[in-house]
N, C-alpha and C positions, 0 to 999 in steps of 0.2 A: 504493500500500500504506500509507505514512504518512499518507495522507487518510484511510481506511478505517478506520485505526485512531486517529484524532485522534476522529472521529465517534463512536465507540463508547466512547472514552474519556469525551466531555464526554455524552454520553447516562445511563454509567453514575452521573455524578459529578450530572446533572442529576435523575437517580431517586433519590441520597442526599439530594438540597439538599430534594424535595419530603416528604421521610420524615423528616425534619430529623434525618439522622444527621449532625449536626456537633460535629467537632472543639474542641478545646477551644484557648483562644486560644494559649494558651503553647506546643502543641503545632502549633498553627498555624503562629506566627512560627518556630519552629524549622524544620519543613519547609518554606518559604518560602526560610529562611536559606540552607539546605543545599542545596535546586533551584538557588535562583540563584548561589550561589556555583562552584556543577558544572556547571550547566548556560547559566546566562545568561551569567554574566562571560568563559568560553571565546568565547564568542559574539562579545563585544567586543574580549578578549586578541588573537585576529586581526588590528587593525587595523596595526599594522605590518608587517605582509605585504601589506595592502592600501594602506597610503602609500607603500612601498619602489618599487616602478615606477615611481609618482607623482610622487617627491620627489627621487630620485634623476637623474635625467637631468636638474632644476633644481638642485640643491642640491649636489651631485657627491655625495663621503663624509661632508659636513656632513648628510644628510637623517635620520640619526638623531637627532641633540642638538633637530635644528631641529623634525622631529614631537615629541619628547620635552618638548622645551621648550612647543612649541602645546598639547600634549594636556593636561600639567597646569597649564598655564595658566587653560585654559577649566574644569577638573573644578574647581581651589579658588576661583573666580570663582561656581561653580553654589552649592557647598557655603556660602560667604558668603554669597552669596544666600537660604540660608536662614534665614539670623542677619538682616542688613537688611534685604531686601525679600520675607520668603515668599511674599506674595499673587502679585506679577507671577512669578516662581521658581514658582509652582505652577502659574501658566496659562503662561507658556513651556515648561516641561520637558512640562507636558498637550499643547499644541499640536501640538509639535513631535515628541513623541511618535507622537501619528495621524500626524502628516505620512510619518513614518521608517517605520513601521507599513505605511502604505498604500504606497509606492515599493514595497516587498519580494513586496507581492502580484503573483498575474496580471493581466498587461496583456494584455486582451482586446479587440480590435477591435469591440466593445459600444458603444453608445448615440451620441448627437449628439457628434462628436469637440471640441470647446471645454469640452463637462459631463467627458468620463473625467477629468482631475485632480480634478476635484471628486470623482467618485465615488470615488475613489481613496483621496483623502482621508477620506472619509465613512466608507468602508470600513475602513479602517484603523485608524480611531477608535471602533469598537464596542467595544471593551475597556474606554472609557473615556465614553462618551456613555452608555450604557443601567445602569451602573452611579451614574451621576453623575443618572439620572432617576428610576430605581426605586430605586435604595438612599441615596438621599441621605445621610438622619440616619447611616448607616456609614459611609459617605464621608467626610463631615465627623465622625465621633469618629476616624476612622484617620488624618486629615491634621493632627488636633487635637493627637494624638498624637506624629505625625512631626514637627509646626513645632518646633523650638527657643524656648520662651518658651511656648508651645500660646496665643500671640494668637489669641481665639478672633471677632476684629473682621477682621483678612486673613484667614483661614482662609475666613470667611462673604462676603469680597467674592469670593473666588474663584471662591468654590460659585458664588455667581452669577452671575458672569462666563461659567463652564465650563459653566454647566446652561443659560444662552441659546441659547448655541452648539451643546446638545448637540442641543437641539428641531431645529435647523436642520438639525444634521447627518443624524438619525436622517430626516428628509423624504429628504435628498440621498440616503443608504442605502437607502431603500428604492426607490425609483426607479432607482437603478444594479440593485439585484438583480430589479426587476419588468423590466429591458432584457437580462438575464442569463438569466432564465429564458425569456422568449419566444424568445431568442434559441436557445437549448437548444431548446426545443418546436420551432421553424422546422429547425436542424440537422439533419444528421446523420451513420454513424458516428463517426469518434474523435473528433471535435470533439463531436459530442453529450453523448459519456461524460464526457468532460472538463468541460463544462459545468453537467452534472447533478451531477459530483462535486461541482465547485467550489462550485454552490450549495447544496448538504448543507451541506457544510462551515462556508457562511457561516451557513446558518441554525441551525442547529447552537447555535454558535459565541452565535449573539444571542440564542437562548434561554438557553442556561448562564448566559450578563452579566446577564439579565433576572430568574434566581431565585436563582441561587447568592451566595455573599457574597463580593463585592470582590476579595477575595483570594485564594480559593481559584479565582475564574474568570480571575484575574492569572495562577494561577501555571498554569494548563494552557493557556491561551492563548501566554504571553512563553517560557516554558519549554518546551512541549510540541509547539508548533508552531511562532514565531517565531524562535529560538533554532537549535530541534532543524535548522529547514532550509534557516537560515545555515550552519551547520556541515555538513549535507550538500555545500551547494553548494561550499563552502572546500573539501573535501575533495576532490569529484571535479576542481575546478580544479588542486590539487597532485598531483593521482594519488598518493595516500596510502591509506594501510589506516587504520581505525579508532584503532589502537594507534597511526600511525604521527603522525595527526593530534593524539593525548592529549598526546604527545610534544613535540611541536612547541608547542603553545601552554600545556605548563606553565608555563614560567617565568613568563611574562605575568600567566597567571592567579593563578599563588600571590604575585606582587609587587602585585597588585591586592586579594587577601584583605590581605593582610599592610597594603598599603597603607590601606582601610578601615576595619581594626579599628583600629590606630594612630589614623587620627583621630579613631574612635568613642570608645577609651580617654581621649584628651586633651578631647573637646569634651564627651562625652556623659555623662551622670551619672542616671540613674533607677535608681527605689527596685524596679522588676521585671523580672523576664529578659522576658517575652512583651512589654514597651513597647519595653526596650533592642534587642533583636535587630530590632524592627520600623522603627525609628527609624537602627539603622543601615544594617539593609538599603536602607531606602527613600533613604536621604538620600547610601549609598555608591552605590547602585546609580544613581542622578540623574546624580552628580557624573563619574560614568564611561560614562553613555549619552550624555549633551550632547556632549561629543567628541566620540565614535562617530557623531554624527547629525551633527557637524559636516565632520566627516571625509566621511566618504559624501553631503553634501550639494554640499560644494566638489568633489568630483571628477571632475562633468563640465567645470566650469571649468579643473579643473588638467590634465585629461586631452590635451585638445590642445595645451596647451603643452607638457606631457610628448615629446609625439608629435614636434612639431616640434624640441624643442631636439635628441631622438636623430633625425631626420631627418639636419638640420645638422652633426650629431657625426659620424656613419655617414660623409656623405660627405665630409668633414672627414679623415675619417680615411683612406677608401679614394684621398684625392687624395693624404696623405701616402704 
């Protein structure tokens, strides 16, 4: 059902992009602010419910200060990063981004088993490959914008660091979705459906990155899909109601607003609301996804050590 209506969403959004009803910047960056602040930062708020299994059978009752401490460690590490080194800070947080992007997709027993990371990857990165090929000059005025200093000489090595990669990627893409759909034509029943969905989905998805602008296909993409079914999946893992899941990851997320605008107030200084909101959204929202991808990236590492330390504990405990 949320495929079905992801589809029709960016279809409808891909019939304004061609009639060129677009919005006006300032109204842009405002809705931008407001999705990700409701919609993406819950998405992230999460992760101490997802370090607590983790970290705890290592850490005992220290696994809070000790995530706490890791998690802002790495966001004012990113956030600096913006100030020293933006260019490398715009092709890691990019990277890493497809990387985080593509793990969340379906893993589908498709194509020569050594390529599925690759496609994975490839996949995952369309939000940021087809935007980075056909919209460049937007690309780069909206990075121009977000750098602190707006060095428009890192901004430019970036571009082209990210747009080498993105040729490459956009090959590897389509190759994973031409093993996708044969593979769908060969099926059949629920596997068929499911495959034919999924390829809507994706294609969908690369047309909207392909005509729409940067950000308005950012924000139905990370918001509307990425986001929306993280928070699905949280949800049914906790056997929560809707209301019960809002609950739960308020705190988080209002200490994350709170946390952004504070540094936005202290760092950030522009003469227009539609730069300012953009600049902090992009540069808040960085600082607290790199965690989040760090988090979820160590986890299968830390996962079996989890497992064993409460192994040991268990029967540690049933000998006492």
């Amino acid at each position: 059902m949320h495929a079905a209506s992801v589809v029709l969403l960016t279809w409808a959004i891909i019939g304004a992009a061609c009639f060129s009803l677009a919005a006006s910047a300032a109204a842009l960056a405002a809705v931008l602010t407001v999705l990700v602040a409701f919609v993406g930062l819950p998405h992230g708020a999460a992760d101490h419910l997802f370090a607590r299994p983790r970290l705890e059978p290592l850490c005992g009752s220290a696994w809070a200060p000790v995530f706490l401490a890791g998690y802002l460690a790495v966001a004012a590490g990113v956030v600096l990063g913006w100030f020293v080194a933006p260019a490398v800070t715009i092709v890691v947080f990019f990277l890493a981004s497809a990387w985080h992007f593509g793990q969340e997709e379906p893993r589908f027993a498709i194509g020569p088993r050594r390529l599925r990371p690759l496609f994975r990857f490839a996949r995952g990165g369309l939000v940021i490959w087809l935007p980075l090929v056909v919209h460049t000059a937007e690309v780069s005025r909206i990075l121009a914008v977000v750098t602190p200093g707006g060095d428009g000489s890192e901004v430019a090595f970036a571009i082209g660091v990210l747009t080498g990669v993105s040729w490459a990627m956009l090959a590897a893409a389509s190759a994973g979705l031409a093993f996708e759909m044969f593979a769908a034509v060969a099926s059949r029943g629920r596997l068929r459906k499911v495959l034919f969905t999924d390829t809507a989905v994706v294609a969908s998805f690369a047309v909207l990155f392909a005509v729409a602008s940067p950000l308005v296909s950012f924000l139905a993409f990370f918001c509307g899909w990425h986001s929306v079914r993280g928070l699905r999946r949280l949800r049914r893992e906790r056997g929560e109601t809707w209301a019960q899941l809002a609950q739960s990851l308020a705190p988080m997320t209002g200490a994350s607003i709170v946390l952004i605008a504070l540094t936005s107030w202290i760092l950030f200084r522009e003469p227009r609301i539609d730069d300012a909101l953009l600049r902090t959204t992009f540069i808040g929202l960085s600082g607290l996804a790199v965690p989040h991808l760090v988090l979820h990236g160590v986890a299968p590492v830390i996962d079996p050590m989890s497992r064993r330390r409460s192994h040991v504990g268990g029967q540690l405990g049933g000998a006492a």
